[in-house]
Backbone as numpy.savetxt, mean C-alpha at the origin, in Angstrom:
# Nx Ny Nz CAx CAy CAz Cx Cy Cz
-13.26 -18.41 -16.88 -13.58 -17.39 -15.90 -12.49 -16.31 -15.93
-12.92 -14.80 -15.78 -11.96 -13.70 -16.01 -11.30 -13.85 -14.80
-9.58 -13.49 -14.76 -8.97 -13.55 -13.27 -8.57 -12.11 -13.49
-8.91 -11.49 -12.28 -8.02 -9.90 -12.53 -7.30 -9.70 -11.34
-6.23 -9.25 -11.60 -4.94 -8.89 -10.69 -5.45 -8.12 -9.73
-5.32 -8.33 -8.35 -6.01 -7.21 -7.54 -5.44 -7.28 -5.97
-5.71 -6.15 -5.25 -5.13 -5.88 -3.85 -6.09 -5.06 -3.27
-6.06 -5.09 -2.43 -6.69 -3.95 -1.37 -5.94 -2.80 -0.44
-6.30 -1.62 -0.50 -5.00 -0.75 0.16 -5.87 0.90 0.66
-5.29 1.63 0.80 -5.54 2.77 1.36 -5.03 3.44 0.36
-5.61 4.67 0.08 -5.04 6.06 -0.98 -3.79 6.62 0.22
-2.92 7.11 -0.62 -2.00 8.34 0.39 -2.15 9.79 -0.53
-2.85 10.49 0.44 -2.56 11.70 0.05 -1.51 12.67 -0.45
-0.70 13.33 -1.32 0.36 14.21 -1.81 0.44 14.76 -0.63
2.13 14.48 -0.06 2.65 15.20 1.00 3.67 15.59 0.46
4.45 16.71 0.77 5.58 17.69 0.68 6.77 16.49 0.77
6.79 15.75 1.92 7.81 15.31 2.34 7.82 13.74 1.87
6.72 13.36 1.00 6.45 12.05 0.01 7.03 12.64 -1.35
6.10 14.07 -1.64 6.73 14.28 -3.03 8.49 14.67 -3.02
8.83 15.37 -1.92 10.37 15.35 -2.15 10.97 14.62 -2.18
10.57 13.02 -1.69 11.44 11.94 -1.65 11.53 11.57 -2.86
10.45 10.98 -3.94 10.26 10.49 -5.17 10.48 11.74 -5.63
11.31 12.73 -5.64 11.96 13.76 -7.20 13.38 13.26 -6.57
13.84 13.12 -5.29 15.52 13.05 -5.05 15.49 11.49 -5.33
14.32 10.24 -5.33 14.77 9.20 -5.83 14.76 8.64 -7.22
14.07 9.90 -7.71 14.08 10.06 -9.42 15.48 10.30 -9.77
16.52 11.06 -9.39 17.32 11.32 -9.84 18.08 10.54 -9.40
17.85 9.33 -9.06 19.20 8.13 -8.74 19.25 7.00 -9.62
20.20 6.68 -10.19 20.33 5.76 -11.10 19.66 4.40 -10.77
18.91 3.77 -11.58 18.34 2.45 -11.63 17.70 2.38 -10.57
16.85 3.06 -9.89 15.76 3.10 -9.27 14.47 3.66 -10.64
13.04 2.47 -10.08 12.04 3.24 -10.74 10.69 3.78 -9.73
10.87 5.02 -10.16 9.59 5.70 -8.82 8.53 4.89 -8.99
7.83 5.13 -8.27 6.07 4.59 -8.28 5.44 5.58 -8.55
4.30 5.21 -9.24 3.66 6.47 -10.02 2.68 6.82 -9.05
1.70 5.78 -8.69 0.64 5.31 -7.81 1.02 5.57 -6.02
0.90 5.90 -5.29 1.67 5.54 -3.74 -0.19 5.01 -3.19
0.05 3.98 -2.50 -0.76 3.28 -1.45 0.02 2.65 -0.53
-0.90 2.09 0.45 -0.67 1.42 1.58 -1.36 0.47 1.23
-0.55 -1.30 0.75 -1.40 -2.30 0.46 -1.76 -2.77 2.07
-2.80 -3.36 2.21 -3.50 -3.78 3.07 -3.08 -6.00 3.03
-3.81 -5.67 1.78 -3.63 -7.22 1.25 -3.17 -7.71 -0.28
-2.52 -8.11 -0.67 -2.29 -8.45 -2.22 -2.67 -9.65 -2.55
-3.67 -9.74 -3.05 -4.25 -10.71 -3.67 -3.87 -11.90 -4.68
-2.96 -11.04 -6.10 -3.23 -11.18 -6.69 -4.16 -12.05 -8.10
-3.77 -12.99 -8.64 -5.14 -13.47 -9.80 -6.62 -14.03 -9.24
-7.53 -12.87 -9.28 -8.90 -13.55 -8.81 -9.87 -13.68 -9.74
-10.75 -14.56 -9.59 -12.07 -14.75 -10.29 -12.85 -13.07 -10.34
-13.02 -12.91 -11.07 -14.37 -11.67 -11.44 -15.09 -12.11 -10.55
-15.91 -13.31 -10.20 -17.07 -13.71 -9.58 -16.46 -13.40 -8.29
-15.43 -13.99 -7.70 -15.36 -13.85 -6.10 -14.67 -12.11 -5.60
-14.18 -11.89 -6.59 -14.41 -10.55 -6.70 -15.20 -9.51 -6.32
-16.50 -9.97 -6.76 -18.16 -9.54 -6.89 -18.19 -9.66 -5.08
-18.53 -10.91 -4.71 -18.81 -11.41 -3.33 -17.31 -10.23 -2.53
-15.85 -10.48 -2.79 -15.32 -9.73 -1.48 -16.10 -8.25 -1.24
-16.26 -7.42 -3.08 -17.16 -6.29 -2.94 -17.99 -6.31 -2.12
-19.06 -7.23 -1.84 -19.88 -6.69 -0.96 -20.01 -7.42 0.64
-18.75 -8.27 0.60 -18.85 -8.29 2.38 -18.09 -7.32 2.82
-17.03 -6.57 1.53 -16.14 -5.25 2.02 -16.98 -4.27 2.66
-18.32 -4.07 2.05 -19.49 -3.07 3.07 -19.36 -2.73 4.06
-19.25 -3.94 4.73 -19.18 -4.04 6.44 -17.83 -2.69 7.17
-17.09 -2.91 6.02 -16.23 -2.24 6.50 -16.70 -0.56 6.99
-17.80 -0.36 6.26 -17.70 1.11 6.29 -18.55 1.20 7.40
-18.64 0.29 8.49 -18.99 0.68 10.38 -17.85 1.14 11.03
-16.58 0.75 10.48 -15.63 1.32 11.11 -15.62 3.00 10.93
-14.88 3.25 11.78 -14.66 4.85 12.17 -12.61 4.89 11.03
-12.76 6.52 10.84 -11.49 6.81 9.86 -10.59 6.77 11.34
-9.60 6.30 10.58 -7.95 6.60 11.90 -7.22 7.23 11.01
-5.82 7.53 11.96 -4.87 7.96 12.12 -3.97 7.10 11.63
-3.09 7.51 10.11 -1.76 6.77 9.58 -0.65 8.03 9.91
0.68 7.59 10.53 1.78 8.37 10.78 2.56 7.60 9.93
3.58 8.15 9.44 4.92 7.90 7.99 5.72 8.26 8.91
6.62 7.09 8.59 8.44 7.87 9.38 9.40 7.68 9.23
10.43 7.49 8.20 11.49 6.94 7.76 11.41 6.00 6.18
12.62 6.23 5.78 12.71 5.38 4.46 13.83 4.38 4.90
13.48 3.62 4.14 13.76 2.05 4.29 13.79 1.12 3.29
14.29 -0.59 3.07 14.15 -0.87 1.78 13.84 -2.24 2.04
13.32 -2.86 1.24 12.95 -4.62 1.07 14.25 -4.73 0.25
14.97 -6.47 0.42 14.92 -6.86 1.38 15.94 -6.32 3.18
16.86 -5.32 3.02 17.43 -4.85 3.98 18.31 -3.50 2.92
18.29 -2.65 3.84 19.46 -0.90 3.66 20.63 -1.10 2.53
21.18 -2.43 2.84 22.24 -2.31 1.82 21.80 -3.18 0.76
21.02 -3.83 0.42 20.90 -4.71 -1.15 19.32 -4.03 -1.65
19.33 -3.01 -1.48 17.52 -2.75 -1.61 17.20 -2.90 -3.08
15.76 -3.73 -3.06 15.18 -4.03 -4.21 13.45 -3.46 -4.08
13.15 -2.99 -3.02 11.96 -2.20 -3.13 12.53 -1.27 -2.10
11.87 0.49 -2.28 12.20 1.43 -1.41 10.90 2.09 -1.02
10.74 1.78 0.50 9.35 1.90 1.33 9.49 3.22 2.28
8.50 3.80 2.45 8.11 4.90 3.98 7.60 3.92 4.68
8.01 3.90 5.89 7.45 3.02 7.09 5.88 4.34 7.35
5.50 2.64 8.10 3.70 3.71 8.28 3.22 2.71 9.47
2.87 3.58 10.11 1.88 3.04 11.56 0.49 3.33 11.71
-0.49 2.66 11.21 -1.40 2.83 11.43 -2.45 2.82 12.91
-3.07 3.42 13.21 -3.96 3.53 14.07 -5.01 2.41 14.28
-5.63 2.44 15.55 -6.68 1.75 15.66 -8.02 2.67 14.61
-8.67 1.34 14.06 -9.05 0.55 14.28 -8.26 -0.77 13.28
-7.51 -0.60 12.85 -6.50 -0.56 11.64 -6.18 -2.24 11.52
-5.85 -2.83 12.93 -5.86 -4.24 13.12 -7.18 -4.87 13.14
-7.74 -4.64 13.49 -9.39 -4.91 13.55 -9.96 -5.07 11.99
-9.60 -4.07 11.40 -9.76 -3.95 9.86 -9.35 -5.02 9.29
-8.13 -5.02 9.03 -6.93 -6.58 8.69 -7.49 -8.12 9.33
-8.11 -7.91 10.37 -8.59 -9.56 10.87 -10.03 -9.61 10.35
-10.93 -8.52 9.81 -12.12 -9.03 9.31 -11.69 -8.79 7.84
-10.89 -8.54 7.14 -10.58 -8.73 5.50 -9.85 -10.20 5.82
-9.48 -10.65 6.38 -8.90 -12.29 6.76 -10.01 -12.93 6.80
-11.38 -12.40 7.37 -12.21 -13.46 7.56 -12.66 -13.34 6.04
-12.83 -12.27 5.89 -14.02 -12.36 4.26 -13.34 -13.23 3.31
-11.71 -12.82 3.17 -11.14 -13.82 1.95 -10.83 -15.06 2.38
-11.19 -15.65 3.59 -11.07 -17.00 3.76 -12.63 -17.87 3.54
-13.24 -16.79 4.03 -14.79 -17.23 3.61 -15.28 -17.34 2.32
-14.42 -16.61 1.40 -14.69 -16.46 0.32 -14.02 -17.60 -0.39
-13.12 -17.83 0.34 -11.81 -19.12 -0.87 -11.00 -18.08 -1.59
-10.51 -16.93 -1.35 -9.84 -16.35 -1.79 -8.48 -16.62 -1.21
-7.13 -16.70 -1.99 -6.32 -16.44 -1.71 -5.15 -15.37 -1.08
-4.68 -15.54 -0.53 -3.76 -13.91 -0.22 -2.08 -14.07 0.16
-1.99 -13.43 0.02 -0.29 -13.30 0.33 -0.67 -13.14 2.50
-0.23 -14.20 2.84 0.04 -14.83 4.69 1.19 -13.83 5.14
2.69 -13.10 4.74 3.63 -12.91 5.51 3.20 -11.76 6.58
3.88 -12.19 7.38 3.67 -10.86 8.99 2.99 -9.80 8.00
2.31 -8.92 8.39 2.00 -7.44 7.84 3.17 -6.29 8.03
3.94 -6.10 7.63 4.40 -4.62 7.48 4.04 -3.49 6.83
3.52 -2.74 8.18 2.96 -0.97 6.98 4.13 -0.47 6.23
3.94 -0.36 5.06 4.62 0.28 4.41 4.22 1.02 2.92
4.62 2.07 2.81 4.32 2.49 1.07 5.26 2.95 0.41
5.44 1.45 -0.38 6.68 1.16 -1.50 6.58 2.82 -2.66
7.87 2.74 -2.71 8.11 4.50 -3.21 9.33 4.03 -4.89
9.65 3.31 -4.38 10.43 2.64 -5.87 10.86 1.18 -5.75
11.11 0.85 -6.81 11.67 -0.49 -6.90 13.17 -0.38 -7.99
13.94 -1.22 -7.46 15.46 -1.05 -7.92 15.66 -2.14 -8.65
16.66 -1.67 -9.62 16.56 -2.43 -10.64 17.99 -2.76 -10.64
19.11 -1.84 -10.72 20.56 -1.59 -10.47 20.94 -0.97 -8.98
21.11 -1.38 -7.84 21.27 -1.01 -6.23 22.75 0.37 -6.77
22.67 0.85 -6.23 24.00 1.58 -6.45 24.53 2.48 -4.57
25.29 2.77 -4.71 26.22 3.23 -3.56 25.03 4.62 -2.95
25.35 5.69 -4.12 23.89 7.18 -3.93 22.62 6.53 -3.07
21.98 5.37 -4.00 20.69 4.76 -3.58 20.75 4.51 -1.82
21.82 3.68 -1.19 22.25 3.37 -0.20 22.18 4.53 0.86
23.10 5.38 0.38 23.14 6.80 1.31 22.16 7.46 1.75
21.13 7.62 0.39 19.83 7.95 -0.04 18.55 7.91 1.76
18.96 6.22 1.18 18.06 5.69 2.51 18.71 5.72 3.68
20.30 5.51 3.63 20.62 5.79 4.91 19.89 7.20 5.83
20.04 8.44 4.95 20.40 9.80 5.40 19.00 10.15 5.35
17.95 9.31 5.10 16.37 9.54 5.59 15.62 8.23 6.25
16.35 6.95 7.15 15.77 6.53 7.64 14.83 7.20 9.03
15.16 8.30 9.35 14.14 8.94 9.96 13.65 9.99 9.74
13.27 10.17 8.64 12.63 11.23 7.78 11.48 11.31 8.59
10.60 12.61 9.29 9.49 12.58 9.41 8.99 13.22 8.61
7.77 12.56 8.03 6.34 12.45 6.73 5.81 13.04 6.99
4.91 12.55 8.13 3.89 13.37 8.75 2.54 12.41 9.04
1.32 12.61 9.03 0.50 11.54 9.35 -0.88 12.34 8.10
-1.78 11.10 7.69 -3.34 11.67 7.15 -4.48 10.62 8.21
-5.38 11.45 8.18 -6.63 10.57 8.16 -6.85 9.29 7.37
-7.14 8.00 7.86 -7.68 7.04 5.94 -9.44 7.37 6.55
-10.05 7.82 5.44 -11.57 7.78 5.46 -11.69 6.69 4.55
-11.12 5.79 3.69 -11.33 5.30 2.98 -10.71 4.16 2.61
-11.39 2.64 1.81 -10.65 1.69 1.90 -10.89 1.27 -0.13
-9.82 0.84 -0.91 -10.12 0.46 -1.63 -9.85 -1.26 -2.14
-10.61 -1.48 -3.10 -10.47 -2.47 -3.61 -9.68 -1.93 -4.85
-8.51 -2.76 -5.61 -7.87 -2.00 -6.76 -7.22 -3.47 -7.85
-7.40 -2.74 -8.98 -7.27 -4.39 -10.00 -5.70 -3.18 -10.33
-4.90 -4.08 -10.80 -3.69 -4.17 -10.99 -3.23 -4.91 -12.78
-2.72 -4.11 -13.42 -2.51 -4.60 -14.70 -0.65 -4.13 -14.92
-0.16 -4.90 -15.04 0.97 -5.52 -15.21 1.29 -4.56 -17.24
2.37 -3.57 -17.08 2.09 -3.18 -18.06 4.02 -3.31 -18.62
4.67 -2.46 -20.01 5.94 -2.66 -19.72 6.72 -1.26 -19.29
5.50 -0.32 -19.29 5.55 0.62 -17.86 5.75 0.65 -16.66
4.90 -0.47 -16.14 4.95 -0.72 -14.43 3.36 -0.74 -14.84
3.10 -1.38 -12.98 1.60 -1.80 -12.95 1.16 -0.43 -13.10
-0.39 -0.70 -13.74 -1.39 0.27 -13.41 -2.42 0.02 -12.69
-2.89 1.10 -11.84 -3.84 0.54 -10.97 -5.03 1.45 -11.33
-5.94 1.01 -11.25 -7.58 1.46 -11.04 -8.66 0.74 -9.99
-9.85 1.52 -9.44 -9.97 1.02 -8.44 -11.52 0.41 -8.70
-11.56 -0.85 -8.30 -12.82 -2.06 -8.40 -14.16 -1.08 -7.86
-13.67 -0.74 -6.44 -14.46 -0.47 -5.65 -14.00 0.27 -4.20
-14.80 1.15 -3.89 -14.36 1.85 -2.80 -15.16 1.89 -1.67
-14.75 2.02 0.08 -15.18 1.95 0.97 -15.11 3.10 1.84
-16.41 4.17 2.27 -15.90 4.95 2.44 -16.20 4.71 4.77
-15.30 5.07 5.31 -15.37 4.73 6.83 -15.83 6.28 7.14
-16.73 5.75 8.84 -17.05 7.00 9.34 -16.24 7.88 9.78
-16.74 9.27 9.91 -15.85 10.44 10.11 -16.48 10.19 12.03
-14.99 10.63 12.33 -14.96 10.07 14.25 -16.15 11.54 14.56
-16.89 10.62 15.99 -17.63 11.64 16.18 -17.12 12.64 16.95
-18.25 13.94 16.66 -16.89 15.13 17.70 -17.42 15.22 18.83
């Protein structure tokens, strides 16, 4: 049976204050940007093609929900400011946003799918470090309260993930599109 690497997440739109971060964290030693920026939802990773098929279409459901409100606000790092080995924008999502997250819990448990359990933290990982250095540190110090700004999500994806000696690439399984709020 085919297993393909996969997650579920939100697109982020090109912001001024996303793209300035990834050119000033381009130029820091042994950090590698992210090519891709999302908001994972859930990380899956190795699934059956077949159950795959099935999350696709109980993901449907999703598109009764109405689009919210994501706000960005500060840079930050996994696992803490001074040893960082991933470098994240904090993100707060809106209602209906939890609601969303407890029925993708039901589908991949219904399904026998596996998932990564830890607390949820919004976040959209912006590099991953390879060599931590002193610059990198400051970096995040001197924009933990960077304000981003906020987008709409109209949209939810499903995305397979291929492991390259680039960095992952992502393409997307399948997409969900949510209602536009009524006026």
């Amino acid at each position: 049976m085919e297993k393909i690497r996969s997650f579920i997440s939100i697109g982020i739109p090109k912001m001024p204050p996303i793209q300035d971060s990834l050119k000033e964290l381009k130029d820091i030693r042994g950090v590698g940007v992210s090519k891709e920026i999302h908001l994972t939802l859930r990380f899956l990773g190795d699934v059956d093609a077949s159950k795959l098929k099935k999350l696709s279409a109980h993901m449907r459901s999703l598109e009764n929900y109405h689009n919210f409100d994501v706000s960005m606000k500060g840079i930050g790092a996994f696992p803490n400011n001074n040893s960082p080995r991933v470098v994240w924008i904090g993100s707060a999502p809106g209602e209906p946003f939890s609601s969303i997250l407890s029925d993708l819990d039901k589908m991949l448990d219904s399904i026998g799918i596996d998932y990564d359990r830890k607390p949820f933290k919004a976040h959209i990982t912006i590099g991953r470090v390879r060599d931590p250095s002193k610059r990198l540190t400051e970096f995040i110090n001197e924009n933990k309260e960077l304000e981003v700004g906020s987008f709409v999500c109209s949209e939810i994806f499903l995305m397979k993930s291929v492991l390259t000696a680039q960095g992952a690439e992502h393409s997307v399984i399948d997409s969900f599109h949510l209602h536009k709020e009524k006026s």
